[in-house]
Each structure stands twice: as structure tokens, then as C-alpha cells.
C-alpha positions as CSV (number, residue, x, y, z in Angstrom):
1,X,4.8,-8.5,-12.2
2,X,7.9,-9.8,-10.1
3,X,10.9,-11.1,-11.2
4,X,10.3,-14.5,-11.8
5,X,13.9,-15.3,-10.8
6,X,13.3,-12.9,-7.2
7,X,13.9,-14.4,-3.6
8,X,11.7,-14.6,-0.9
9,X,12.5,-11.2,0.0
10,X,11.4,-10.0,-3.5
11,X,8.4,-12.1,-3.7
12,X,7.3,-11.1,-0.1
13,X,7.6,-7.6,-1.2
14,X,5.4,-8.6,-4.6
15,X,2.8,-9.5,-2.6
16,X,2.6,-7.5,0.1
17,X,2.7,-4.1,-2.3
18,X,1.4,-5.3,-6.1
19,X,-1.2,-8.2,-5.1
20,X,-3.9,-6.7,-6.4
21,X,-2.0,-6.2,-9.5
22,X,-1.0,-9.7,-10.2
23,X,-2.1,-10.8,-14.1
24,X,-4.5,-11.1,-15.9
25,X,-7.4,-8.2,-15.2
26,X,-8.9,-6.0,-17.5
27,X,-8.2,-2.2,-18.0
28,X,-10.9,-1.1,-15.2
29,X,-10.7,2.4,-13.4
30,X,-9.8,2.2,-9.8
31,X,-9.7,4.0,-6.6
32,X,-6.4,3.6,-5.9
33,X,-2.8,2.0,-7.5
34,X,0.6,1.5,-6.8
35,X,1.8,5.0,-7.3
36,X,5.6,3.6,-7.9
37,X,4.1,2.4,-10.8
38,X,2.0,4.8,-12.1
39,X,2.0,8.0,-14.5
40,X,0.5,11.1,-14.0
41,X,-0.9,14.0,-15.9
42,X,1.3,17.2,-14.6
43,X,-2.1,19.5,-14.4
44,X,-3.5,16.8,-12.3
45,X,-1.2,16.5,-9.9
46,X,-0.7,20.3,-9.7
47,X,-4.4,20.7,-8.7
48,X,-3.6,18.5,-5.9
49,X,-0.7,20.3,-4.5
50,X,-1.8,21.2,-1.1
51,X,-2.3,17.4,-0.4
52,X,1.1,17.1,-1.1
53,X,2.7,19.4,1.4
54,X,4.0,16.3,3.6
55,X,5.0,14.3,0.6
56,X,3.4,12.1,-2.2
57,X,1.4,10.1,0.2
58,X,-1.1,7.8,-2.8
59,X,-3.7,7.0,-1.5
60,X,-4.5,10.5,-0.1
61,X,-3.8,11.8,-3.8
62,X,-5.7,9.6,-5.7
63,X,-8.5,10.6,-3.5
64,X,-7.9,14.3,-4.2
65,X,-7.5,13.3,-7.7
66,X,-11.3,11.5,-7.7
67,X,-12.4,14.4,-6.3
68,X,-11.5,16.5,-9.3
69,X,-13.2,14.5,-11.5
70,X,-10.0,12.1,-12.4
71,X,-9.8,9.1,-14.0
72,X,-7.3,6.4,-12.2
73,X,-7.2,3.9,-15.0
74,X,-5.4,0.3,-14.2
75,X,-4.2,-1.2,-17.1
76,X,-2.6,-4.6,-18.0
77,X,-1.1,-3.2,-21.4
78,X,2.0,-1.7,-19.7
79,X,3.8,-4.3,-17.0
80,X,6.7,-2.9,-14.9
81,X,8.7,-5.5,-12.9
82,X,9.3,-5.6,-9.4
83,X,13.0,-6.0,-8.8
84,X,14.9,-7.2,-5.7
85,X,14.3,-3.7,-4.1
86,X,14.7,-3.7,0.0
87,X,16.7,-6.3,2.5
88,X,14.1,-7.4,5.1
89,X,15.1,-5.2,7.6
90,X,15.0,-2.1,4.9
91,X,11.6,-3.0,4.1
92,X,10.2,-3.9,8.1
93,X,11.3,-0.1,8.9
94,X,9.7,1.3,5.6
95,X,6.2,-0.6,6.0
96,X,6.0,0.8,10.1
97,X,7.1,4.3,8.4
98,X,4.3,3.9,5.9
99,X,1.9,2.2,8.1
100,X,2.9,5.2,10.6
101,X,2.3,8.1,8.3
102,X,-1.6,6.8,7.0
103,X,-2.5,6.1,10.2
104,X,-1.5,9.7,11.6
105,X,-3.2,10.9,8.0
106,X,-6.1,9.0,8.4
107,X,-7.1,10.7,11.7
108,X,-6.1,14.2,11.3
109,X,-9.9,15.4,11.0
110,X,-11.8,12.9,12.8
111,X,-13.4,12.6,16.1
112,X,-11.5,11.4,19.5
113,X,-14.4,8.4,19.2
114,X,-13.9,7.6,15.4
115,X,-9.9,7.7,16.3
116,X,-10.9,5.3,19.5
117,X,-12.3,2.8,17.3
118,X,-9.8,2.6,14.7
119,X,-7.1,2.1,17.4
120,X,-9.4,-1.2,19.4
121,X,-9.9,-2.7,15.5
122,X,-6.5,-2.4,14.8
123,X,-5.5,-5.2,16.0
124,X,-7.6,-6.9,12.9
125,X,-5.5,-5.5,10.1
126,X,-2.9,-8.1,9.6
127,X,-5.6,-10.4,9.4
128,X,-7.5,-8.3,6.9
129,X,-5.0,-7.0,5.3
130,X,-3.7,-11.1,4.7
131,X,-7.1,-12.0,3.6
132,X,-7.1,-9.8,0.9
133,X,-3.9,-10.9,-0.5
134,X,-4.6,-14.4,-0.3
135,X,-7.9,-13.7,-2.1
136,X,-6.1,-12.2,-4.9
137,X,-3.8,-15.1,-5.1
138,X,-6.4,-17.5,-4.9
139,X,-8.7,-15.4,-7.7
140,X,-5.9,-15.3,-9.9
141,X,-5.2,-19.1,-10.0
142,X,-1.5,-18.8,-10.2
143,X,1.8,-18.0,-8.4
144,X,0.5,-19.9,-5.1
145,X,3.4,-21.9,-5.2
146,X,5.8,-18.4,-4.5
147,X,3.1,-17.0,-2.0
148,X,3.2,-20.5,-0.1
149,X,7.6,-19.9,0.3
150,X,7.2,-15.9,0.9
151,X,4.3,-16.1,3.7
152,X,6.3,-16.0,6.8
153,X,7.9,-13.0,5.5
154,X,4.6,-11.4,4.0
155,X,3.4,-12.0,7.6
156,X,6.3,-10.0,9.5
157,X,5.6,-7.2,6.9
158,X,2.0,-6.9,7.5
159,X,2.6,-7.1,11.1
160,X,5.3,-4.4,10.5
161,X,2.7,-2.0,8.9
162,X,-0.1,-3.0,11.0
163,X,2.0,-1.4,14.1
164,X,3.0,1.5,12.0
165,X,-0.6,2.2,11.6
166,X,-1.9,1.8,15.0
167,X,0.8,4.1,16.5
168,X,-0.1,6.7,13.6
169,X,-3.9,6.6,15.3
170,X,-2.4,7.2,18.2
171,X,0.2,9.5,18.2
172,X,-0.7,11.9,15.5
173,X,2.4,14.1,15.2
174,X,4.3,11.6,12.7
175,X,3.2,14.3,9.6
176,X,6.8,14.8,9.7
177,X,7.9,11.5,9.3
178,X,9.7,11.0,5.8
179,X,8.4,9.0,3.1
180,X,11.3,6.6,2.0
């Protein structure tokens, strides 16, 4: 959950990283989660450890973790807040450097075609990548009122990793880029 006292800044952040957290769900396992928030078995994490030669990248993890027969369990029993964490600018030049570093991940093994297609679609992952928040908003029947004030920011921030992402499909030699 956010801080229900947390700016626009905060809030834009909330939404733009835990939306698909946002109260109330059910324990339910999951492909993926918020790995800030999460907590790990040590065995598990040590059976991934050549996925993590270029950092803790999550969503690449939790897929090596699947494949070993993992459980990623999301639970509403423990809630962490989100805090006022990044200034906008702080949190523009992480989301490209995140956005960055899947994209180059995402197409270190596929085809120059596959890689083609992923960099004329990009220009479609703001949008889809707003449609899914706002869905999970609009499912969840509450906090519309701070996603309403924090939208233009959400917007620069998805726009933000959006870029990031495309020039990771393009120029695939950001694996050194650092994780921040």
C-alpha cells in the first residue's frame, strides 16, 4: 500500500510499480511480484545464480524460479508501505534504466525478426502498459481519486520506461547497465 499521506510523486510511483498489488486480493500464486517487496528462500535463489550474474533483474528470476518448480505466492497477509522514495527526475532516469535493461534482456536469444517486431510494437507500451493500471484501479473500486491527481506523472514514467525498453531492443549491449 502507499502512504496515504504520500505526494503525487509517491502516488505516481504506487501506481506505476505496486498496481497490481493494490488491496483487497486473495493469496493466489503468481508469475511475477514486486521483488522490493518480496522474500526469498536462500536455496532458491542460489539455484538461480547464473541468472543473476548482471544483477537481480525479477522478472527474469522469478522465471528461473518457475522453472525449478517454485512457488511465487502473493499474499495480502503481510503489507509493506510504499514511502516517498525517488524525486521525479530520480525516478524518470531509473524507469529508462530499468526499461533499458529488460528490453536488452528480453532479446538476448531471439531472432533479428522477433527483435524487429518488438521494436515497431513498441511504440504501444505506454498505452498497454496504462491500460493495465487503470484496470486495476478500476477493478479494485478505490483510490481513483489519487490515480486521477498522479496521472500526468504516471504518464511521463511510462513514457520514461517505454523508451528505456525500445532502446534495450535495439541496442543490446546495456547488460552492463546498473540496476539502481
Amino acid at each position: 500500500e502507499n502512504d496515504p499521506q504520500g505526494g503525487l510523486v509517491s502516488w505516481a510511483i504506487y501506481f506505476c510499480r505496486y498496481s497490481p498489488y493494490i488491496l483487497p486480493f486473495i493469496a493466489h500464486d503468481v508469475n511475477d511480484f514486486a521483488a522490493d517487496n518480496g522474500s526469498y528462500k536462500r536455496e532458491a535463489l542460489d539455484a538461480c545464480r547464473p541468472g543473476r550474474r548482471n544483477g537481480f533483474w525479477e522478472t527474469f528470476i522469478h522465471g528461473d524460479l518457475r522453472r525449478t518448480g517454485a512457488r511465487l505466492l502473493l499474499s495480502p497477509d503481510i503489507v509493506v508501505y510504499h514511502g516517498q522514495s525517488f524525486t521525479i527526475l530520480e525516478f524518470i532516469c531509473q524507469r529508462f534504466r530499468h526499461g533499458r535493461q529488460f528490453g536488452s534482456e528480453r532479446v538476448q536469444s531471439i531472432s533479428v525478426r522477433r527483435r524487429v517486431a518488438l521494436l515497431l510494437m513498441s511504440p504501444l507500451i505506454p498505452v498497454i502498459l496504462l491500460w493495465r493500471i487503470t484496470r486495476r484501479v478500476m477493478i479494485r473500486k478505490r483510490l481513483l481519486g489519487k490515480y486521477v491527481s498522479a496521472f500526468p506523472l504516471l504518464i511521463l514514467f511510462l513514457l520514461s520506461w517505454s523508451f528505456g525498453e525500445l532502446t534495450g531492443y535495439a541496442w543490446r549491449e546495456s547488460r552492463s547497465l546498473s540496476l539502481q
